[in-house]
C-alpha positions in Angstrom: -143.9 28.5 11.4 -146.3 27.2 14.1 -147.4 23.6 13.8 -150.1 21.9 15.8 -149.2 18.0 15.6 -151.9 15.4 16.4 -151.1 12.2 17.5 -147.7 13.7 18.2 -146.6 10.8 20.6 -147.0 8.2 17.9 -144.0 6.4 15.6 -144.8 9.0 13.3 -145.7 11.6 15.2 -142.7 11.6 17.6 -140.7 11.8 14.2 -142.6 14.7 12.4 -141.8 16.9 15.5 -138.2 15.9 15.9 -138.3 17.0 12.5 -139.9 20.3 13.1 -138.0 21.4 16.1 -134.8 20.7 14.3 -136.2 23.1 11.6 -136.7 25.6 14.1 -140.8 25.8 14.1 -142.7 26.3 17.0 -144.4 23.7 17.8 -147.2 21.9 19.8 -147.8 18.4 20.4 -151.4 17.4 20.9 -151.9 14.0 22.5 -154.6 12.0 24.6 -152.4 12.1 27.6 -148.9 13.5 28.7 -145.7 12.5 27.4 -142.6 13.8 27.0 -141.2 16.0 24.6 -138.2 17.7 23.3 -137.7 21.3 25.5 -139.4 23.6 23.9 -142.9 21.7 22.3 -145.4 22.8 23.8 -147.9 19.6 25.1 -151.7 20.0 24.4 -153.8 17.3 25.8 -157.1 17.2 22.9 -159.2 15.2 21.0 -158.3 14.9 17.4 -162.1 13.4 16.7 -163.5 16.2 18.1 -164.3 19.2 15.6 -164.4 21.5 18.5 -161.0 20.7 20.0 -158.9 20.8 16.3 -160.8 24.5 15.9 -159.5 25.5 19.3 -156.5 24.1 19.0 -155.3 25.0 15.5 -156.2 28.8 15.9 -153.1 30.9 16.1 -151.4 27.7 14.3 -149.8 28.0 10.8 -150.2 24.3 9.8 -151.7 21.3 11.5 -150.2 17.8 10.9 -152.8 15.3 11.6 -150.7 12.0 12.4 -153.3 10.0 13.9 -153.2 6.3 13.9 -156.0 4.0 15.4 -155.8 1.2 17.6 -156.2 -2.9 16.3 -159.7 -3.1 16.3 -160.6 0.5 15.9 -160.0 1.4 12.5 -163.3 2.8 11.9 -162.3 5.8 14.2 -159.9 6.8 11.0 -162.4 8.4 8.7 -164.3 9.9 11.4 -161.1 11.7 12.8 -160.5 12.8 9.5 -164.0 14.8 9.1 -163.5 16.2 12.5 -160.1 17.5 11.5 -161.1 18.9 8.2 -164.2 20.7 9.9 -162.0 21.8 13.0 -159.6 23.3 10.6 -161.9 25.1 8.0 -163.2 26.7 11.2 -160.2 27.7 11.8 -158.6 28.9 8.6 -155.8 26.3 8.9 -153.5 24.3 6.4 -154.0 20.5 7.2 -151.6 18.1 6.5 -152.9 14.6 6.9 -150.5 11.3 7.1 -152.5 8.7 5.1 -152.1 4.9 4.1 -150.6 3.5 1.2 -153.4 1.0 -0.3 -155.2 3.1 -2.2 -151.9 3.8 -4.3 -152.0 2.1 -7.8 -149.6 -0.6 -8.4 -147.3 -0.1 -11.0 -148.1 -2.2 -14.4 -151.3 -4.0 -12.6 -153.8 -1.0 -12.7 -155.4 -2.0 -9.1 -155.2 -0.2 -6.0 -152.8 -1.9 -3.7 -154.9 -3.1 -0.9 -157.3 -5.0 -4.0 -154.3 -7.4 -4.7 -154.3 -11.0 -4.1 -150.7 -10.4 -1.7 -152.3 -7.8 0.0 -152.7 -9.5 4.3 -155.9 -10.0 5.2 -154.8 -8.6 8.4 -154.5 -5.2 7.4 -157.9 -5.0 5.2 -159.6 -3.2 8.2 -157.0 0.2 8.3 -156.7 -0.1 4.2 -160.4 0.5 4.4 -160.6 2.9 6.7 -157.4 4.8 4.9 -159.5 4.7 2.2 -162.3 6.4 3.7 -160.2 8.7 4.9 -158.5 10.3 1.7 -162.1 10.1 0.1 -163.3 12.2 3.2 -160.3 14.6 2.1 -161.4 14.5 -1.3 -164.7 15.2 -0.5 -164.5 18.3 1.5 -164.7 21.8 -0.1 -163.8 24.2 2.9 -160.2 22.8 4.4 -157.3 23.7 3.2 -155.8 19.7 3.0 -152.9 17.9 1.6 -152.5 13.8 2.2 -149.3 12.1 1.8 -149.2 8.0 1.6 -146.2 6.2 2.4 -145.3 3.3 0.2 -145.9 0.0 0.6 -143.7 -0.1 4.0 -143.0 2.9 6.7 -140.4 1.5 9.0 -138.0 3.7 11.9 -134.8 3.6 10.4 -132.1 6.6 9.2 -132.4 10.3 7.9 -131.1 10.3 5.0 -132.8 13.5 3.8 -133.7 11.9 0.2 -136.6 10.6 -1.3 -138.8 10.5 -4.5 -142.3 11.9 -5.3 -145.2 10.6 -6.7 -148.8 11.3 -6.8 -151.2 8.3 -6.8 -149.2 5.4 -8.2 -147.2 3.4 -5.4 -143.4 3.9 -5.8 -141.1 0.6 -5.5 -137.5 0.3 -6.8 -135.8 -1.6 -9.8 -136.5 -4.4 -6.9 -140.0 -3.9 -6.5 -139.7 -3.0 -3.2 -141.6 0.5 -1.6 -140.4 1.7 1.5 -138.7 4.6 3.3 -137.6 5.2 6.9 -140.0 7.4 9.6 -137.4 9.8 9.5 -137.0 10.8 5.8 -141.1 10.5 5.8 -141.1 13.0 8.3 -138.7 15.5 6.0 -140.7 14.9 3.0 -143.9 16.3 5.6 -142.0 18.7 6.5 -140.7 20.3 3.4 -144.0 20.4 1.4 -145.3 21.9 5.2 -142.7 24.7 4.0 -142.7 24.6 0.6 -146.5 23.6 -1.1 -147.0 21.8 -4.0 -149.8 19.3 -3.2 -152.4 21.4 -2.2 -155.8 20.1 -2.2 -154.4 16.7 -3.2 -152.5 13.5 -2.4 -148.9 12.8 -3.2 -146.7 9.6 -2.3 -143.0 9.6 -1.2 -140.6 6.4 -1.1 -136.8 6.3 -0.7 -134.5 7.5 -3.0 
């Protein structure tokens, strides 16, 4: 398979095409700016808010991975990358997969979305609301061929373990209560609905086993 990754130098990113070349897919790494890769990926420099460049880019591409993530202070870019990516790629004919937040999951037994709860940081009510801009851009579009996956409540580099559990829009925590899963096994669970689809046209969640 040929994958186009945006925002392929990022936490995420870097993992999803570790992930992929250890699958054996061909794949390209679009950034704003060189970096290195693994042998083998192919570096695009392109702008993933730009309509223009994700058609370009994604043609001759199987899948594109949008793994975008804005700066402190720039949230607002999120929802706006997300239209350009879901025109670029209805130009082009191209499965998008996009990497979304976690606050507009439900909470289990509460009935409100995640980022509406009284624990939720004020610190992070900027991205939740541009996250949730972003799937609603996703849900509003009628020409791309896009699936959105939220992480749970945390999304922290840590092990491949290869294991997780699925969800769809309710947040998944353990008998603990707590929601999380490593980078790594985020990047697997990516990667196996890129090769196997299940959630298309829709969001799904993913949390450790």
């Amino acid at each position: 398979m040929r994958i186009a990754v945006f925002g392929a130098g990022g936490a995420v990113g870097s993992r999803v095409v570790a992930e992929a070349v250890a699958r054996g897919h061909e794949v390209t790494a679009v950034v704003r700016r060189a970096v290195v890769m693994p042998d083998g990926v192919r570096v695009w420099i392109g702008d993933a808010g730009s309509a223009d460049d994700v058609e370009k880019i994604s043609a001759g591409h199987d899948l594109v991975i949008a793994a975008t993530r804005p700066a402190v202070g720039r949230e607002s870019e999120l929802p706006v990358v997300a239209a350009a990516m879901l025109d670029g790629v209805a130009r082009s004919g191209v499965r998008l997969l996009v990497v979304g937040g976690a606050a507009t999951l439900t909470v289990p037994g509460a009935g409100t979305l995640l980022h509406e709860t009284p624990e939720f940081p004020d610190e992070l009510t900027a991205i939740a609301q541009a996250c949730a801009e972003q799937l609603a851009a996703c849900r509003a579009d009628v020409e791309a061929d896009w699936t959105y996956l939220s992480p749970p409540a945390e999304l922290i580099p840590g092990e491949r373990t290869g294991s997780y559990r699925v969800g769809a829009d309710e947040l998944l925590v353990d008998v603990d209560g707590v929601s999380t899963i490593s980078m790594e096994d985020f990047a697997v669970a990516l990667l196996d609905e890129a090769e196997r689809p299940v959630h298309r046209r829709a969001r799904f969640t993913v949390a450790a086993s």
